[in-house]
C-alpha positions as a printed NumPy array, in Angstrom:
array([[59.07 , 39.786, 52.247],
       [56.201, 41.824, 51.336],
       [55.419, 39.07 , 48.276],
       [54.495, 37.197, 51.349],
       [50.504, 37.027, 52.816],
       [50.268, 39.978, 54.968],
       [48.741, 38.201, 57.401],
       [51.408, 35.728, 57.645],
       [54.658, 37.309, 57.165],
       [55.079, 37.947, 60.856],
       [54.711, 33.872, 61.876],
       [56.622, 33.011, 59.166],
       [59.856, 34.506, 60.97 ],
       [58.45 , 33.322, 64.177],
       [58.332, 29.366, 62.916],
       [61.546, 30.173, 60.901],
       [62.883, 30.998, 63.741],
       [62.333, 28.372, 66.356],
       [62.517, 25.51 , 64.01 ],
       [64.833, 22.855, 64.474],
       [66.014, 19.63 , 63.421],
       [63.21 , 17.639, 61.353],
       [61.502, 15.214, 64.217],
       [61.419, 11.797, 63.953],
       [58.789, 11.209, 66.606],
       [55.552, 13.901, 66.733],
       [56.213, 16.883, 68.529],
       [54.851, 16.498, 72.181],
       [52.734, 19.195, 72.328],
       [50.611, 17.395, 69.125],
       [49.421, 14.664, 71.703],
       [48.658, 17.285, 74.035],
       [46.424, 18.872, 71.745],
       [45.216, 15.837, 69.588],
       [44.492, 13.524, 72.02 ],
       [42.204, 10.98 , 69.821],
       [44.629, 10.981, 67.083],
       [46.756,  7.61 , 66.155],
       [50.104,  8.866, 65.422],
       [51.816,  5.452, 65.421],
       [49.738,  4.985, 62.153],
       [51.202,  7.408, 59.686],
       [52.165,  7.839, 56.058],
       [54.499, 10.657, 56.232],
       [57.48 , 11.815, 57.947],
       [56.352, 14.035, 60.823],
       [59.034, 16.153, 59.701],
       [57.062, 17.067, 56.762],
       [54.383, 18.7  , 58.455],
       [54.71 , 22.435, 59.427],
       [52.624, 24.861, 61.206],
       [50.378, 27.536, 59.198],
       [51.262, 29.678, 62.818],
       [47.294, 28.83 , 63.455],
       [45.563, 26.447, 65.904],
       [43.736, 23.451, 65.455],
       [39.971, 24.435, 64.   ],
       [42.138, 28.133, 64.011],
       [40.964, 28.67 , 60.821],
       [36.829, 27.767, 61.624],
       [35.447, 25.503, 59.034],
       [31.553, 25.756, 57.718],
       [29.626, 23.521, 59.814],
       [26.261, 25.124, 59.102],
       [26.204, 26.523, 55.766],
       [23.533, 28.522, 54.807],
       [23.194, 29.385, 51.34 ],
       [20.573, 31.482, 49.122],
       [18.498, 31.857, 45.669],
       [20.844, 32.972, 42.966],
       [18.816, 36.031, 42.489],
       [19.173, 37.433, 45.921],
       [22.645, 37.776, 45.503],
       [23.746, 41.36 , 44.904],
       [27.6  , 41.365, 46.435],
       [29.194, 39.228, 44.111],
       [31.401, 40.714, 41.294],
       [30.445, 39.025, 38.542],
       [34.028, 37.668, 37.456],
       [34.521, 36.484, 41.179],
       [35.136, 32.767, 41.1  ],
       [32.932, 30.589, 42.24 ],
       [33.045, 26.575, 43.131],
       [29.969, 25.257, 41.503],
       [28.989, 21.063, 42.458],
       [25.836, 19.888, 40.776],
       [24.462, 16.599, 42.122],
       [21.074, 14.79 , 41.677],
       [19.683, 17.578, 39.776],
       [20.49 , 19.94 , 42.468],
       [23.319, 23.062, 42.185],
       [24.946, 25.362, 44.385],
       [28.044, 28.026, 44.239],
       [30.509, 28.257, 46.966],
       [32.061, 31.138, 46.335],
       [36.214, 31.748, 47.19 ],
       [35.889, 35.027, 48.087],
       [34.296, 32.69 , 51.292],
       [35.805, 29.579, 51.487],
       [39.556, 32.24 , 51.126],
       [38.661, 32.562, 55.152],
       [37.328, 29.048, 56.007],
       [39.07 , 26.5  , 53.769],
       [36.431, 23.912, 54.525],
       [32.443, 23.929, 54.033],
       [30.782, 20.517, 55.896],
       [27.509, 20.111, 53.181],
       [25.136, 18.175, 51.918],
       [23.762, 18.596, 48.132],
       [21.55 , 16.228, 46.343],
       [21.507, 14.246, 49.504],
       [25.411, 13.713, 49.141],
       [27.059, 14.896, 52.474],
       [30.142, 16.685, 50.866],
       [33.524, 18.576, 51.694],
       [34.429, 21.212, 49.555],
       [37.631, 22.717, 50.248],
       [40.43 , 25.724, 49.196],
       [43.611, 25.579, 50.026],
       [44.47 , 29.567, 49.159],
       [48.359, 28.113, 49.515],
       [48.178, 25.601, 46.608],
       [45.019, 27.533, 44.928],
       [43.981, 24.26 , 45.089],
       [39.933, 23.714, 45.314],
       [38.384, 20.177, 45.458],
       [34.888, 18.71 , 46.656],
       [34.796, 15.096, 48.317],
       [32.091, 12.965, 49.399],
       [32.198, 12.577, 53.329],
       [30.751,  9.44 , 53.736],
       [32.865,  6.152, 54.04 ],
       [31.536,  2.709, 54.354],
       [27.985,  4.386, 55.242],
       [29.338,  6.905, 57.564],
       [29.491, 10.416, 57.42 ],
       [32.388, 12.243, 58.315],
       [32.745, 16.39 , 59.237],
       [36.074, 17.947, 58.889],
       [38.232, 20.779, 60.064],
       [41.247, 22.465, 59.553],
       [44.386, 21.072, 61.266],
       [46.305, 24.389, 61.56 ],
       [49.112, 22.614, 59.748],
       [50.894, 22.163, 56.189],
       [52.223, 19.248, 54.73 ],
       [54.06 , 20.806, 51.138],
       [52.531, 23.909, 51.589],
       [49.265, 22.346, 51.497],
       [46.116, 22.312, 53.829],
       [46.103, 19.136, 56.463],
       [42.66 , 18.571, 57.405],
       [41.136, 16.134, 59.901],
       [38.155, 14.59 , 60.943],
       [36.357, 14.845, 64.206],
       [34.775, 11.734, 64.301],
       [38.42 ,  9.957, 64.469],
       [40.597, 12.826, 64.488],
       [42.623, 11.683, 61.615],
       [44.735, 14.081, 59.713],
       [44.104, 14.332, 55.762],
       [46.066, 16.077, 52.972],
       [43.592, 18.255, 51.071],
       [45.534, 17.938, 47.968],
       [45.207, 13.842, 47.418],
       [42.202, 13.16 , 49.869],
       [44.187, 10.211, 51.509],
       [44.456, 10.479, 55.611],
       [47.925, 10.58 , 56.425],
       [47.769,  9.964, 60.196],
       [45.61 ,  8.352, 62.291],
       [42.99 ,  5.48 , 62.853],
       [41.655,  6.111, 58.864],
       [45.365,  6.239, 57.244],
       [45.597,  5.353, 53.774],
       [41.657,  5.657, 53.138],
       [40.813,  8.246, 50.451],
       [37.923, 10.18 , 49.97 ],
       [35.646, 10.283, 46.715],
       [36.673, 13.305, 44.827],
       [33.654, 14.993, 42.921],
       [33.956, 16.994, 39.59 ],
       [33.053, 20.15 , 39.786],
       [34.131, 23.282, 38.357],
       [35.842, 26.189, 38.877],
       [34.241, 29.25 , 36.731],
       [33.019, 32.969, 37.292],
       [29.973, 33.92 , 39.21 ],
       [28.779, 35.108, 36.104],
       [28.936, 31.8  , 34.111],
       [27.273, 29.862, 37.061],
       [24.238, 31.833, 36.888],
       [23.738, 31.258, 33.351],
       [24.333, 27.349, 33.861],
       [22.318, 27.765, 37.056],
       [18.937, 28.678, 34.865],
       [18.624, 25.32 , 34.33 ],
       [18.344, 24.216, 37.716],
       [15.286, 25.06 , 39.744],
       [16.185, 26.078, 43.166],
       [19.844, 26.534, 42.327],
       [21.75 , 28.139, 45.359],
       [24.241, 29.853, 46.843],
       [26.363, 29.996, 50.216],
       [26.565, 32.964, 51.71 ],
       [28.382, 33.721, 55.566],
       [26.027, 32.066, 58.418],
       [28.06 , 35.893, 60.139],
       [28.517, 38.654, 57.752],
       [30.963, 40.409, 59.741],
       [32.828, 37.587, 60.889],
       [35.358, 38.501, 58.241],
       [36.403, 40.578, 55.343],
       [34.273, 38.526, 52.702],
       [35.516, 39.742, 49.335],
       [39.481, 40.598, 50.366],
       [42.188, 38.398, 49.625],
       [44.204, 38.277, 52.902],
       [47.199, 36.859, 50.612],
       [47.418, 39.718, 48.499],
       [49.664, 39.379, 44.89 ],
       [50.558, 35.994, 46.154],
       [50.063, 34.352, 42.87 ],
       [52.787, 36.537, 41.506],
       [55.255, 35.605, 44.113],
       [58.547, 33.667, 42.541],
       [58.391, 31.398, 46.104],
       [55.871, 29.447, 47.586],
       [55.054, 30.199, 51.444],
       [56.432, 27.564, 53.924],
       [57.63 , 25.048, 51.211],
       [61.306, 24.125, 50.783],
       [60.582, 21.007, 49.002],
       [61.883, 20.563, 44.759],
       [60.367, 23.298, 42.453],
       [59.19 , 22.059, 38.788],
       [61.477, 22.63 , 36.089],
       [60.225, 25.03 , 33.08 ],
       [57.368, 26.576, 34.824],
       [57.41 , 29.001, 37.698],
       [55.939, 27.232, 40.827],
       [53.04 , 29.39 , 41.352],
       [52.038, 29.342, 38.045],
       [48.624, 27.745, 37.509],
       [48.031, 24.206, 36.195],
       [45.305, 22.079, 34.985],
       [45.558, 18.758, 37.25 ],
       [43.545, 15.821, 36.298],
       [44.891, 12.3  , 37.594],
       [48.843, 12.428, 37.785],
       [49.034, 14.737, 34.626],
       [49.216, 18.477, 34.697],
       [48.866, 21.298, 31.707],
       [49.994, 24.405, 32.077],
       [47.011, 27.002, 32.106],
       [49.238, 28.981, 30.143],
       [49.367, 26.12 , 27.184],
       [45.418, 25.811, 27.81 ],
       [44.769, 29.384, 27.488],
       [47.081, 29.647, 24.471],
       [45.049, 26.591, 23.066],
       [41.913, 27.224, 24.103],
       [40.938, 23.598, 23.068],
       [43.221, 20.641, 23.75 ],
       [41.662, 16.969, 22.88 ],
       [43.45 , 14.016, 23.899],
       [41.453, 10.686, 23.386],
       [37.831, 11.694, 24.807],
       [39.201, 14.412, 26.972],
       [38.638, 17.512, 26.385],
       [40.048, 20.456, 28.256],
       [39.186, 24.405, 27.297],
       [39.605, 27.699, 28.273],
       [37.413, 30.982, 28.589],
       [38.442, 34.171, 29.502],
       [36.127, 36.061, 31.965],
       [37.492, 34.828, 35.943],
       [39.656, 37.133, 38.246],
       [42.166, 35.586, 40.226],
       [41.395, 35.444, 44.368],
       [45.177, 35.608, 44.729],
       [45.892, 38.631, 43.065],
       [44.867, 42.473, 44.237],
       [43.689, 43.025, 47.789],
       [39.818, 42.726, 46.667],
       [39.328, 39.96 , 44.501],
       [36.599, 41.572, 42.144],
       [39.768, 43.206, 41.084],
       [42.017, 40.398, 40.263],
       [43.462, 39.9  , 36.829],
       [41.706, 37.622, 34.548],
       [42.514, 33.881, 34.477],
       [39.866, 32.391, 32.577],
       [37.66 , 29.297, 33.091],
       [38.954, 26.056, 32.377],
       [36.034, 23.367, 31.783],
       [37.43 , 19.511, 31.613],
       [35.129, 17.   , 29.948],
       [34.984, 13.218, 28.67 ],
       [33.136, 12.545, 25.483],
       [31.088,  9.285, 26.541],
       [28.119,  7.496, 25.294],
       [25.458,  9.883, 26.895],
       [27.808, 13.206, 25.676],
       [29.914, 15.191, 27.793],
       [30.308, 15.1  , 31.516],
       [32.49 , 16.634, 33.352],
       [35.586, 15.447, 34.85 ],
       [37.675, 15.527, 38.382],
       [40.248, 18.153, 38.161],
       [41.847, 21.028, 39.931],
       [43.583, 23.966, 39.129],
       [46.472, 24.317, 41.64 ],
       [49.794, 25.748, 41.557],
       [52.687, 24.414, 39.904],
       [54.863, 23.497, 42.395],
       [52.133, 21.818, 44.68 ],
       [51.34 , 19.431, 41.577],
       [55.345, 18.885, 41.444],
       [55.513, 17.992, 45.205],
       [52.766, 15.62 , 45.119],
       [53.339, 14.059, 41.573],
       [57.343, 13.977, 41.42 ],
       [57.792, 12.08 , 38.469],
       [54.561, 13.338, 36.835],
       [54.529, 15.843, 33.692],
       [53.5  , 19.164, 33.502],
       [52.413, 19.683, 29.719],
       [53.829, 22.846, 28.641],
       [53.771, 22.526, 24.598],
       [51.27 , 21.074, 22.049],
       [51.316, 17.623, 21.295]])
């Protein structure tokens, strides 16, 4: 048990506990509590979705960001990872050791109003444009799991959305999907040398410094656990499930292969590998966390490279998602 999030050890006997037979209708205490949200318009077996053991909004997304110059930043260990979105000429870091305790930051960069999310279950991060058909949507966090994987939903319509895909699930939007950005995943200390070329560049800090532990990992060596929390679903073959892989489209590569590689070019892609990034998911404080690398994916195109739409998730949460999809874990 103690390979478990500290923090969520204790509900996961609770829900283990009362748990019965998968539902074929929503639970009725979801109406009670989402009373806006269309559940006779749903992708998914209700029985797939589990509780996290929090609340609706339980864990409080960012609704009011407020962010800083680069250089004013002093309590950021320079390894820390850091999710970095660059759009219209405009940059800013959202830093995991933050987003660890909020999952969701409501933004607008470049005059794009954006979502960028972490799922700390899936190590999953991904940034995608809130506005559909002109409108602008804000989300929050559901409280729930779907594959071990943050459910999100919006408040305008109060539809429920699976972080890992961007489709809504449930509800009055199901089946739309929202615009995934590229952005990239790299350490504090590689941002603020790309950051030097963009006047202004920026980055969130908490709108309440105490509000939590900013810097711990509350799920402490869970990237070395041999089981993912609240998922009983198929593991991958040939690749533990919380290992970490390189997910772009319905492909995957090991990070092990990438690291090994360094360099892997198939057609115009390119995918490579730096060392210099601790892990959030390792040691208690993340500045501490083992080294991972940086992983930058790019297309070679007409105007040179540009950088791609990926993720770097765990194993098994590519595997639950993409069932019939590879995970690259040799040279071609």
């Amino acid at each position: 048990m103690k390979i478990l999030p500290f923090a969520l050890a204790a509900i996961f006997l609770w829900i283990t506990a009362v748990s019965g037979a998968p539902a074929a209708e929503p639970p009725s205490n979801w109406s009670r509590e989402w009373k806006a949200t269309d559940f006779s318009r749903s992708l998914i077996e209700f029985s797939e979705i589990r509780s996290g053991g929090v609340p609706k909004d339980g864990i409080p997304a960012i609704d009011n960001p407020k962010y800083v110059p680069v250089a004013e930043i002093s309590d950021i260990g320079e390894l820390e990872p850091v999710i970095t979105v660059t759009l219209n000429g405009e940059m800013r870091a959202y830093p995991v050791r933050i987003l660890i305790w909020h999952e969701i930051a409501n933004d607008t960069l470049g005059g794009i109003p954006i979502a960028v999310t972490f799922c700390p279950l899936c190590n999953s991060a991904l940034v995608f444009e809130r506005r559909i058909d002109g409108q602008v949507y804000d989300f929050g966090t559901t409280g729930k799991l779907r594959n071990s994987d943050l459910v999100m939903y919006d408040r305008q319509t109060e539809s429920w959305w699976q972080q890992f895909t961007g489709e809504a699930i449930v509800g009055k939007m199901m089946g739309t999907r929202l615009t995934a950005l590229p952005v990239r995943i790299e350490s504090f200390e590689r941002f603020k040398i790309r950051a030097a070329e963009y006047e202004g560049a920026t980055v969130l800090v908490p709108t309440r410094a105490r509000m939590r532990n900013y810097g711990a990992n509350p799920y402490s060596r869970y990237d070395q656990s041999t089981k993912p929390f609240l998922y009983d679903g198929e593991l991958p073959e040939y690749v533990a499930p919380l290992s970490r892989v390189v997910v772009i489209g319905n492909e995957a590569w090991s990070l092990e292969l990438v690291k090994k590689q360094r360099r892997i070019e198939r057609g115009d892609l390119i995918i490579s590998w730096e060392a210099g990034q601790n892990s959030a998911l390792d040691t208690t404080m993340i500045r501490l966390g083992r080294d991972i690398g940086n992983v930058v994916v790019q297309r070679d195109g007409p105007d040179g490279l540009v950088d791609v739409v990926h993720d770097i998730s765990f194993a098994f949460a590519f595997h639950a998602f993409h069932p019939d999809a590879p995970i690259h874990i040799e040279a071609k």
